[in-house]
C-alpha positions in Angstrom: 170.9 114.6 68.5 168.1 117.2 69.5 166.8 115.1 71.4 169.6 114.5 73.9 170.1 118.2 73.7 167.2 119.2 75.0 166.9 116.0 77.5 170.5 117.7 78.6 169.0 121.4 78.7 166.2 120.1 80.9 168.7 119.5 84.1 169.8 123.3 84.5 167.2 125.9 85.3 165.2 128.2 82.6 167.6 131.4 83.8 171.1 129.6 82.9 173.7 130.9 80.4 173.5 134.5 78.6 170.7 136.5 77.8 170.4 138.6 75.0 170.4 142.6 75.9 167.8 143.9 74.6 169.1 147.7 74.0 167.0 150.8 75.0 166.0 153.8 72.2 168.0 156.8 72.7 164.7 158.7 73.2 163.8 156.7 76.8 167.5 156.9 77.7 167.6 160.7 77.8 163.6 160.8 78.3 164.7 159.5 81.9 167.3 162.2 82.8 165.3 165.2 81.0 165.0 167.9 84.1 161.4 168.4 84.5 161.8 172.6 84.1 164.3 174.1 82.9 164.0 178.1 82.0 161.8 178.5 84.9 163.4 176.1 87.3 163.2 177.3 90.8 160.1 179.4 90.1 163.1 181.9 88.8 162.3 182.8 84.9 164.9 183.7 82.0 164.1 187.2 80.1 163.7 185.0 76.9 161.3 183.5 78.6 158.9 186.4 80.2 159.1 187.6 76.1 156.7 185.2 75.2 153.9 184.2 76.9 153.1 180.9 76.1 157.2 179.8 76.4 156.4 178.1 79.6 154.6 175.0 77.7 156.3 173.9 73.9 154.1 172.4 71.7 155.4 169.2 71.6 154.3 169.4 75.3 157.5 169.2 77.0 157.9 172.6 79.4 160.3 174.8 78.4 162.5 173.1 76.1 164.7 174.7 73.4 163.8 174.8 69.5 166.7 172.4 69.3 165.6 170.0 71.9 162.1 170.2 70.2 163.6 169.2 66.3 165.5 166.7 67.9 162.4 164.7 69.4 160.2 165.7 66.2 163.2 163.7 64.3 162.7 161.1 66.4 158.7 160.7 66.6 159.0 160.7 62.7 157.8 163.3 60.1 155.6 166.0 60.6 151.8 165.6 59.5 149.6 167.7 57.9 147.8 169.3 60.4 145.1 169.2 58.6 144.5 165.9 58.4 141.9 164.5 60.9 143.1 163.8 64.5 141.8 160.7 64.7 144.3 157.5 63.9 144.5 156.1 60.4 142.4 153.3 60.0 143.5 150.0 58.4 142.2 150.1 55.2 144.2 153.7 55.1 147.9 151.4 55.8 149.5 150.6 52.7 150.8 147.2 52.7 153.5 145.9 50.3 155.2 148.2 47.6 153.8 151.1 46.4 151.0 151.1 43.5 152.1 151.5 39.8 151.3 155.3 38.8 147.7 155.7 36.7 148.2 155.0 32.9 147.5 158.5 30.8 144.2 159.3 29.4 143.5 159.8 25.8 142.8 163.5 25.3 139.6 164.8 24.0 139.3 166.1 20.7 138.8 170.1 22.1 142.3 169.3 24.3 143.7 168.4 20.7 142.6 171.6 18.4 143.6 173.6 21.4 146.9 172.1 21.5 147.0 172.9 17.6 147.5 176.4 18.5 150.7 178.2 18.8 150.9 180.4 22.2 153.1 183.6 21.7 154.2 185.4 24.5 154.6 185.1 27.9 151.8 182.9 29.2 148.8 184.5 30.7 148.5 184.5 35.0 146.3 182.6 36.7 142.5 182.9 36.8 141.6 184.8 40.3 145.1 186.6 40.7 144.2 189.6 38.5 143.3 193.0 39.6 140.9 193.2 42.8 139.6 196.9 42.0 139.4 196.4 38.0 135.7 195.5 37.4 135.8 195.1 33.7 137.3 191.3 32.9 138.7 192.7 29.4 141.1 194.8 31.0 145.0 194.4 30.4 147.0 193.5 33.7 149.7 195.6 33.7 152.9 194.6 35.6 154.1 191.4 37.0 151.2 189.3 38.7 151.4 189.8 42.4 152.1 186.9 44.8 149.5 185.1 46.1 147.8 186.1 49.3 148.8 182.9 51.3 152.1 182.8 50.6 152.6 186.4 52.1 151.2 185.1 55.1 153.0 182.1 55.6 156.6 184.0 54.9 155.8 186.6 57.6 155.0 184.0 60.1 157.8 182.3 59.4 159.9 185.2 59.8 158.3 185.5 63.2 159.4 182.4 64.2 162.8 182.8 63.2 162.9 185.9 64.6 161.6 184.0 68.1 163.7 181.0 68.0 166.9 182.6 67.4 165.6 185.2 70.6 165.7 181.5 72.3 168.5 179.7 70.9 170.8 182.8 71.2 172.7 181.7 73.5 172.5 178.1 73.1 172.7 176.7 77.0 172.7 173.0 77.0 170.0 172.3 79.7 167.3 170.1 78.6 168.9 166.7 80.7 170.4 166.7 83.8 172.5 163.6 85.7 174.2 163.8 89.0 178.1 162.2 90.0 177.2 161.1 93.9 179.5 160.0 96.6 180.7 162.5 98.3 179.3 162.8 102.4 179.7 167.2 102.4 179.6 169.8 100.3 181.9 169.6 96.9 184.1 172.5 97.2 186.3 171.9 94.1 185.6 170.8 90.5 188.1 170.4 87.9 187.8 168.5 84.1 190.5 167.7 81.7 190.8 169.6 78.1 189.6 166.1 76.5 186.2 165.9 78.9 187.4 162.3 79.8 188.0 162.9 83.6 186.2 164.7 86.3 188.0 165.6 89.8 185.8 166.4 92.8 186.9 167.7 96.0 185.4 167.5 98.9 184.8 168.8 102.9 185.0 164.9 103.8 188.5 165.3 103.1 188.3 163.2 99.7 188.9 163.8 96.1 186.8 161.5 93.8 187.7 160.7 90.4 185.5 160.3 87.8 185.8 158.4 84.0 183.3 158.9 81.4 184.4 156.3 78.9 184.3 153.8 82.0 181.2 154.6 83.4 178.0 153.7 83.0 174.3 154.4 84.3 175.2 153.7 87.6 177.7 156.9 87.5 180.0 155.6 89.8 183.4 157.2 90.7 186.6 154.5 90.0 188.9 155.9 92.7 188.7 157.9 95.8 192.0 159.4 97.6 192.1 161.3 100.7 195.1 163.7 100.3 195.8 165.0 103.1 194.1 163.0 106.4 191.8 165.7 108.2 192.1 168.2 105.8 189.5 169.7 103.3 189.9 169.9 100.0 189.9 173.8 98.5 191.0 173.1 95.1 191.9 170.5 92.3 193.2 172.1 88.8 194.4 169.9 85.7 197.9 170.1 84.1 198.3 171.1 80.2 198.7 167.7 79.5 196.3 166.3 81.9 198.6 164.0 82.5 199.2 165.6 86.6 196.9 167.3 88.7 197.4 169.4 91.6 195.2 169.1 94.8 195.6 172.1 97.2 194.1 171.3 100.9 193.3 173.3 104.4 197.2 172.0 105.0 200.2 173.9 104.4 201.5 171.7 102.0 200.1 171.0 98.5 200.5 167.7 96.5 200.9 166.4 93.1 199.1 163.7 91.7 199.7 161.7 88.5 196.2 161.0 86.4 195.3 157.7 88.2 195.1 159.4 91.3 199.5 158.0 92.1 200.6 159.9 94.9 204.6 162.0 92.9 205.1 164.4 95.4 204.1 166.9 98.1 205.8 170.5 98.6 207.9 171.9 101.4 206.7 173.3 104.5 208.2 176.4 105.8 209.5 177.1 109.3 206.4 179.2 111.5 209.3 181.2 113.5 210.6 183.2 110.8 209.0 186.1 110.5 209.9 186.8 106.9 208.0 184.9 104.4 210.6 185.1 102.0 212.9 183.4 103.7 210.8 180.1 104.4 211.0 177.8 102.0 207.5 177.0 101.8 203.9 178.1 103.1 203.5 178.0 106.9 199.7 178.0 107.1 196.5 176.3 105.3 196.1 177.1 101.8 193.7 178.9 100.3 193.6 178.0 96.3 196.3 176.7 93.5 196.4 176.7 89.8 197.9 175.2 87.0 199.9 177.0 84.6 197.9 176.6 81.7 200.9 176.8 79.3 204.2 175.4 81.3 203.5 172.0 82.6 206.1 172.7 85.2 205.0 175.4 87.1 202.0 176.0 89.6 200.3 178.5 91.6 199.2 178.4 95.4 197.8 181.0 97.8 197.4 180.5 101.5 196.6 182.2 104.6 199.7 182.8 105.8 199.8 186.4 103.5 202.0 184.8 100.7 201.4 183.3 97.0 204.0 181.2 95.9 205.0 179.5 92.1 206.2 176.6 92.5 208.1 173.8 90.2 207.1 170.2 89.7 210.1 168.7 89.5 211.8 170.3 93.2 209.4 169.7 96.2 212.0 171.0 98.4 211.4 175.3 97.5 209.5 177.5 96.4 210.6 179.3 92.9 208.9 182.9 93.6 207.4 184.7 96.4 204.8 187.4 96.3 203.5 189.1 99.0 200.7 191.3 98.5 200.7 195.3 99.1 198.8 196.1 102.4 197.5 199.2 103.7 199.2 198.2 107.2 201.9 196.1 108.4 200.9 192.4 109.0 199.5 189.1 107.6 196.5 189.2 105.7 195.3 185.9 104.2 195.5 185.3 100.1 192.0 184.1 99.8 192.3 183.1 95.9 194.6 183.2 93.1 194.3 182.9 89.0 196.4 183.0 85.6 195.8 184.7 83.0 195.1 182.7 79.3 199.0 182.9 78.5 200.1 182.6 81.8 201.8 186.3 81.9 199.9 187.8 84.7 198.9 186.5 88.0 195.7 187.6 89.9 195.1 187.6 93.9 192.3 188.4 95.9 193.3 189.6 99.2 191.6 189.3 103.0 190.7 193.1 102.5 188.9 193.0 100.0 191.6 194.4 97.1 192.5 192.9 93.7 196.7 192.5 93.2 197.4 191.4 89.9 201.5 190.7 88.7 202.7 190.9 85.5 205.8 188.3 85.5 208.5 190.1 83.2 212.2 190.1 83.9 212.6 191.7 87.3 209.3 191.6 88.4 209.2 191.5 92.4 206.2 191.7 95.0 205.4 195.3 93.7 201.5 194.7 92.1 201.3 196.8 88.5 197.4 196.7 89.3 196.0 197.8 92.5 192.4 198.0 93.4 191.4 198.5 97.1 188.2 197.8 98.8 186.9 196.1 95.5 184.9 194.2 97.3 183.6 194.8 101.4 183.9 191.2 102.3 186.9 188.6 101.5 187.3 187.3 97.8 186.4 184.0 96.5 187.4 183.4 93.0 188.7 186.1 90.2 188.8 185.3 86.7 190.5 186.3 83.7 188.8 186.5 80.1 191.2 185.2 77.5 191.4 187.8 75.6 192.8 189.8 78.7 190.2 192.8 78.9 187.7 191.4 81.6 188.4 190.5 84.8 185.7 188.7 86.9 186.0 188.8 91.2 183.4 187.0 92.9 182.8 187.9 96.9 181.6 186.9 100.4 179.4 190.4 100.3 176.6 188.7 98.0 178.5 190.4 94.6 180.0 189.4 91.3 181.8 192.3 89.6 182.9 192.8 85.9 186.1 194.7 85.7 187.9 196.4 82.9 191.9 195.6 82.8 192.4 198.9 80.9 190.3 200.9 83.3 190.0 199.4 87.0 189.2 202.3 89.0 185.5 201.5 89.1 184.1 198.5 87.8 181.8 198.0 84.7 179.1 196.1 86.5 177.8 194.7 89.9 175.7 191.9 89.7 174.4 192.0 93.5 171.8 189.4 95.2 174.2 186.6 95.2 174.0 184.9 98.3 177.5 183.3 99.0 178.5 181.4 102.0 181.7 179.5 100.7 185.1 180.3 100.2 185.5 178.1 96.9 182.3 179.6 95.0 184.2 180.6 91.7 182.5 182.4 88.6 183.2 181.3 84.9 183.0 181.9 81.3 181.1 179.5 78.3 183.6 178.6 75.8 182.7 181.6 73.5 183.2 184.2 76.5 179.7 185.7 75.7 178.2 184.4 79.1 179.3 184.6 82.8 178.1 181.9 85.4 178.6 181.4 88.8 176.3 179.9 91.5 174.9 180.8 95.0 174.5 180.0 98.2 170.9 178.7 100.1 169.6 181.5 102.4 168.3 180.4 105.5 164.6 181.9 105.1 165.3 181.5 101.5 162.5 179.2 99.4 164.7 179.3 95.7 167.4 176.5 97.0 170.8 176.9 95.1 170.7 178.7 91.7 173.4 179.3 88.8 173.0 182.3 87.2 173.7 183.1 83.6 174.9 186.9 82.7 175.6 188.4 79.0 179.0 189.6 79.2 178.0 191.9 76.2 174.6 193.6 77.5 175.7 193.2 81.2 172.5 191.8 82.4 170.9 188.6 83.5 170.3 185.7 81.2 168.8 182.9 83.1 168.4 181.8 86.5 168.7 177.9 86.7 167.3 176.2 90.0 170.1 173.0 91.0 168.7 171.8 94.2 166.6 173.3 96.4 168.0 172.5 99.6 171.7 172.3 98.4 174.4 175.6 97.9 175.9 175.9 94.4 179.4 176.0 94.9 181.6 175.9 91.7 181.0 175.6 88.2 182.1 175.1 84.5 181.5 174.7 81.4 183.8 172.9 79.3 184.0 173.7 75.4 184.3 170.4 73.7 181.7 168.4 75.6 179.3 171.8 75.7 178.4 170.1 78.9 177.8 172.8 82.2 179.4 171.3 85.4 178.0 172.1 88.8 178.9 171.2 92.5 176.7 171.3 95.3 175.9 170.1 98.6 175.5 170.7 102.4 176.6 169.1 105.6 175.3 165.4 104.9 175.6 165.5 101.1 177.6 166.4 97.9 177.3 165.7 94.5 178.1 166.8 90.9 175.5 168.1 88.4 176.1 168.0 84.7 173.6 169.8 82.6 173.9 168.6 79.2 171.6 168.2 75.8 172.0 165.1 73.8 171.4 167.9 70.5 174.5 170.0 71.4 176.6 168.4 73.5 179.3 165.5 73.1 180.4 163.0 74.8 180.5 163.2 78.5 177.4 162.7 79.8 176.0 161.3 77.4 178.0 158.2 76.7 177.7 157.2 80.4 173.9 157.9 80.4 173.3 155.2 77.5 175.7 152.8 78.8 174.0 150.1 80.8 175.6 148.1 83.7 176.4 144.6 82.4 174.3 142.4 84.0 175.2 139.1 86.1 176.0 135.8 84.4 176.7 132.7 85.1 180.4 132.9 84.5 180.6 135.6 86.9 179.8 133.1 89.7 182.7 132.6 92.3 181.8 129.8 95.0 184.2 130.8 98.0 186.9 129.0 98.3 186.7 126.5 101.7 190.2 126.3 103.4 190.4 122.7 106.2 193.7 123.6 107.2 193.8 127.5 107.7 197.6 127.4 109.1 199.6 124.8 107.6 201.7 127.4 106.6 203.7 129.9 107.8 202.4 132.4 105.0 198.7 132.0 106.2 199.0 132.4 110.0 198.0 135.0 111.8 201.0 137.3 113.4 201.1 136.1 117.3 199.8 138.6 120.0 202.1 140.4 122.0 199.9 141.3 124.6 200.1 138.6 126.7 204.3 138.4 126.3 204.2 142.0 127.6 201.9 141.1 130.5 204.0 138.3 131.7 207.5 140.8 131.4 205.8 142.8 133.4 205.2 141.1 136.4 208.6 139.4 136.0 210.9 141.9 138.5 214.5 140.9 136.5 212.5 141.7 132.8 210.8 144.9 134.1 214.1 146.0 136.0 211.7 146.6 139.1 212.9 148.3 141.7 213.1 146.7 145.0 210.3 148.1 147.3 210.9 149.4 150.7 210.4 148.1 153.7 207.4 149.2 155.8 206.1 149.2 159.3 207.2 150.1 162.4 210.3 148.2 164.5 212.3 147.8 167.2 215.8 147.7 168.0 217.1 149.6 165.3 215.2 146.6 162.8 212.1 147.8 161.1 209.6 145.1 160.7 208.6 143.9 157.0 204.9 142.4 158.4 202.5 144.3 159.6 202.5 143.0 163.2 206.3 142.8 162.7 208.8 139.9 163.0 207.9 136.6 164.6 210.7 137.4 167.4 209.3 141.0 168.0 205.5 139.6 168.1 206.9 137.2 171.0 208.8 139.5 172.9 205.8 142.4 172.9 203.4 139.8 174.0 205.5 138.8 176.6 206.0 142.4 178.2 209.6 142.7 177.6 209.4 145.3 175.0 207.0 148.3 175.9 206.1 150.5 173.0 206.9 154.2 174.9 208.0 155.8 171.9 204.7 156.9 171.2 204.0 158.8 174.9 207.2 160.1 174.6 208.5 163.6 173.5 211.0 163.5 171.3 213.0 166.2 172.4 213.1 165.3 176.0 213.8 161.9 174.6 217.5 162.9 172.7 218.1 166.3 175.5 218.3 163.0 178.1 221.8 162.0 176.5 223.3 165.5 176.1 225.3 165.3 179.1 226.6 161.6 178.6 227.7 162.9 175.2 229.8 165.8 176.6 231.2 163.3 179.3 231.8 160.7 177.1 232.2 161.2 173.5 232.8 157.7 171.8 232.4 158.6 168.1 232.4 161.8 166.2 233.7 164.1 169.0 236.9 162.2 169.4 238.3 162.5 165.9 237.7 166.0 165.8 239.0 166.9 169.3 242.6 168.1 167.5 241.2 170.1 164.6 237.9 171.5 165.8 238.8 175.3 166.4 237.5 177.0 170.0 234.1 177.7 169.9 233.1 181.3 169.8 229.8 182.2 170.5 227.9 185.8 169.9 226.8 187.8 172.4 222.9 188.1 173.4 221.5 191.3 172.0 221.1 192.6 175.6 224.4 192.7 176.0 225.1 194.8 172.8 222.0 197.1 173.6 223.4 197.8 177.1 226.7 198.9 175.1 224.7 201.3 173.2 223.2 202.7 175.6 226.7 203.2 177.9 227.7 205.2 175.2 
């Protein structure tokens, strides 16, 4: 029976049928998206960083990785050795093979060993020989006291403190940035970014008009995006936000009219646009220019914010596309329309924050007969128009992020000058955005690539606590970093940036801290190709026996030949042209046959043309008034007596006479 077996395998090639996968160690699947620099990324180096000088270089000879990083690839390399054991690798004979040896057996003690034992000690037993007192000379002297520690272990415990001391300096903040992957696809700049509450999903919006949607459970190495929509056809993409439930999402384009999507990317609805020629926004019943931003309530799964340019922001309900539910229009220091460059929540979803065209902060507090009236106004809080503002959830801190190069830490009990200005932000797009880490203690945002600028773009890390700079993190060095997050159950930092040609998604992650995400995709291979997965192409030798498979006729041709047809095209009939005789105007060129004949024979002379016209009618005036055959004679009764006027000699003379 073997033998026909194999006499059977030998027909189909080595390669056919499965293969066994032969899995790859976690340690070469993150090894491969480990970022090559990471606290001084960008030649831009953290504070933690300039602390201690050697912090550029670990010793387990990666650059710049954290104290968790590090115990994480100790763990995997196996235990520590002693370091001072030789360098050199163990030899052979120095492998143990097998099971352990049996322990020694015990030695028979010596008769001294057994009259010393014979004694009785009393008291507390006696300290050990070189630990007495340094300065006491004579050996018979009593130790007084406890014995003192021994020398070493003083200095061990005060290095160790040291390192403590460093490595929670380091690990302070706890930024997951050791690995780095990157969601491609997009052809321009990623201008939105938005990710469920579970970290399954990932939304991207785009300048090229598309929103991509990512899946981390469904994707592997290959980080490929399952569905791409293009909500609104010519329009870019300024903003993508999450229901509550994540079971929606909203997707706010340059149109006027925003959209709701359900989470497979479903087209449910898209909101009313108002009428441009009333001049009273609160009368439309929707937004009547591009929109700027939108939002999620992040309590009411009903209810969602949008901004737009037209000098309105609107709140809106899911479940009637046809109005709006609220208008607010902003306070302005003169009459007119001033665009609503971005709008927020607040944690609860009681307030609402705007940033305005000229630069101020509005922010509404929706109680029972709240109106357009803002219960906090802050002009000129920035010099250049606002790009994102953010609410802490504790509702003390309000972040505003600018065109004018600024992010600015504001203090809702006290906004009259704010608590901080981080300046030296380069920012260039209207959908940069700032954000917390899930504890609040750190503020990030990204910037913008100069154009004489040799850093690329950066994300900046900011202690909301000291109010200075944490870490500068380079993305790409050709690339702006537009918007940014970082999502608290996958501890994972999300970051979109990109240019004219190119977009893309960076998640910075660390497989020590963070969950999920990233790093399930990153360890998930693509499946290879197998034999069952072959598909010959079908070959079809009658492609239209039926009416299902043929092609739809052309119409071009039937429309070709109706034209040409005069009844089908209702053509008119065209005129006849060319000149004639006897009152009969010829329809040839060289006119009728009879005509031809009658002109080469001399009987009709063409003197029309050597004629004057007037001469030629004047000729008959006085047969007309002779004989009148047609009109004069049936108008002979009725026709009153001509009266003519008098020349204006005549009346001058009159003048004159008198």
């Amino acid at each position: 029976m073997d033998d026909e077996l194999e006499g059977l395998r030998a027909h189909f090639p080595v390669s056919f049928g499965k293969t066994s996968k032969v899995s790859a160690s976690t340690e070469a699947i993150h090894s491969a998206t480990r970022r090559t620099d990471v606290a001084t990324d960008a030649g831009v180096s953290s504070d933690s960083s300039t602390k201690k000088p050697d912090s550029g270089k670990s010793e387990s000879g990666f650059p710049s990785l954290s104290s968790s990083s590090e115990t994480w690839l100790r763990s995997v390399r196996g235990p520590k050795r002693n370091p001072n054991s030789s360098s050199l690798p163990p030899s052979d004979d120095d492998i143990a093979m097998g099971p352990p040896p049996p322990p020694p057996p015990p030695s028979k003690p010596t008769q001294e060993e057994e009259e010393e034992d014979d004694g009785v000690m009393m008291g507390p037993p006696p300290p050990p020989k070189g630990l007495g007192n340094i300065n006491d000379s004579d050996d018979e002297a009593d130790m007084i006291g406890p014995p003192p520690p021994p020398r070493a272990a003083i200095d061990s415990d005060e290095d160790s403190d040291d390192d403590d001391a460093n490595d929670n300096e380091e690990n302070r903040y706890q930024i997951p940035l050791s690995n780095e992957i990157q969601l491609k696809g997009h052809t321009k700049i990623v201008s939105s970014l938005a990710v469920d509450s579970a970290g399954a999903r990932v939304l991207s919006g785009s300048y090229d008009y598309t929103v991509r949607m990512y899946d981390f459970q469904g994707m592997n190495s290959r980080l490929q995006s399952f569905r791409q929509i293009e909500p609104s056809e010519g329009h870019q993409v300024r903003s993508v936000s999450w229901s509550p439930t994540s079971g929606h999402f909203l997707c706010v384009t340059g149109s006027a009219q925003a959209k709701i999507f359900d989470r497979d990317g479903l087209t449910l609805g898209e909101f009313m646009k108002g009428d441009m020629y009333i001049r009273d926004l609160k009368n439309t019943k929707g937004h009547i220019c591009g929109l700027t931003c939108g939002e999620w309530h992040p309590r009411t799964k009903e209810t969602v914010l949008t901004s737009s340019e037209d000098g309105s922001l609107r709140i809106w309900d899911v479940n009637n596309f046809l109005s709006q539910t609220q208008v607010i229009k902003p306070k302005l220091a003169r009459p007119g329309r001033v665009p609503v460059t971005t709008c927020a929540w607040d944690r609860d979803g009681k307030r609402i924050a705007g940033g305005i065209g000229d630069g101020s902060i509005q922010i509404w507090s929706l109680k029972p007969g709240w109106g357009s009236r803002p219960d906090i106004y802050v002009g000129k809080a920035h010099t250049d128009d606002i790009t994102s503002v953010k609410f802490s959830s504790d509702g003390r801190i309000l972040l505003s992020r600018s065109f004018d190069g600024s992010l600015k830490v504001w203090d809702l009990r006290q906004m009259k000058e704010a608590l901080k200005v981080f300046e030296g932000l380069p920012n260039y797009y209207p959908q940069t955005n700032v954000a917390f880490s899930p504890d609040e203690q750190i503020i990030l945002t990204g910037t913008s690539v100069e154009k004489d600028s040799t850093t690329g773009g950066l994300l900046c890390f900011y202690d909301r606590t000291k109010l200075e700079i944490v870490q500068k993190v380079g993305i790409s060095p050709t690339s702006s970093v537009v918007q940014c997050a970082w999502h608290p159950r996958l501890n994972q930092i999300f970051a979109t940036s990109g240019d004219k040609s190119q977009g893309g998604t960076h998640i910075l992650y660390d497989p020590t801290q963070s969950e999920r995400g990233a790093c399930v995709c990153v360890a998930r291979a693509p499946r290879k190709k197998s034999v069952d997965d072959y598909q010959p192409e079908p070959v079809i030798h009658n492609p239209h026996a039926l009416p299902l498979f043929r092609d739809a006729p052309s119409r071009k041709r039937q429309r070709e030949k109706a034209l040409k047809d005069p009844i089908k095209a209702h053509k008119p009939e065209i005129p006849m042209t060319g000149p004639g005789h006897g009152g009969r105007v010829g329809t040839t060129g060289s006119s009728l046959l009879t005509q031809y004949l009658l002109k080469q024979g001399g009987m009709i002379k063409e003197t029309w043309m050597e004629e004057d016209p007037r001469e030629a009618i004047l000729k008959y005036a006085e047969v007309a008034v002779k004989d009148p055959k047609f009109i004069a004679p049936a108008y002979s009764e009725t026709q009153p007596e001509t009266i003519f006027a008098k020349s204006d000699d005549e009346e001058e003379e009159g003048d004159t006479k008198k």
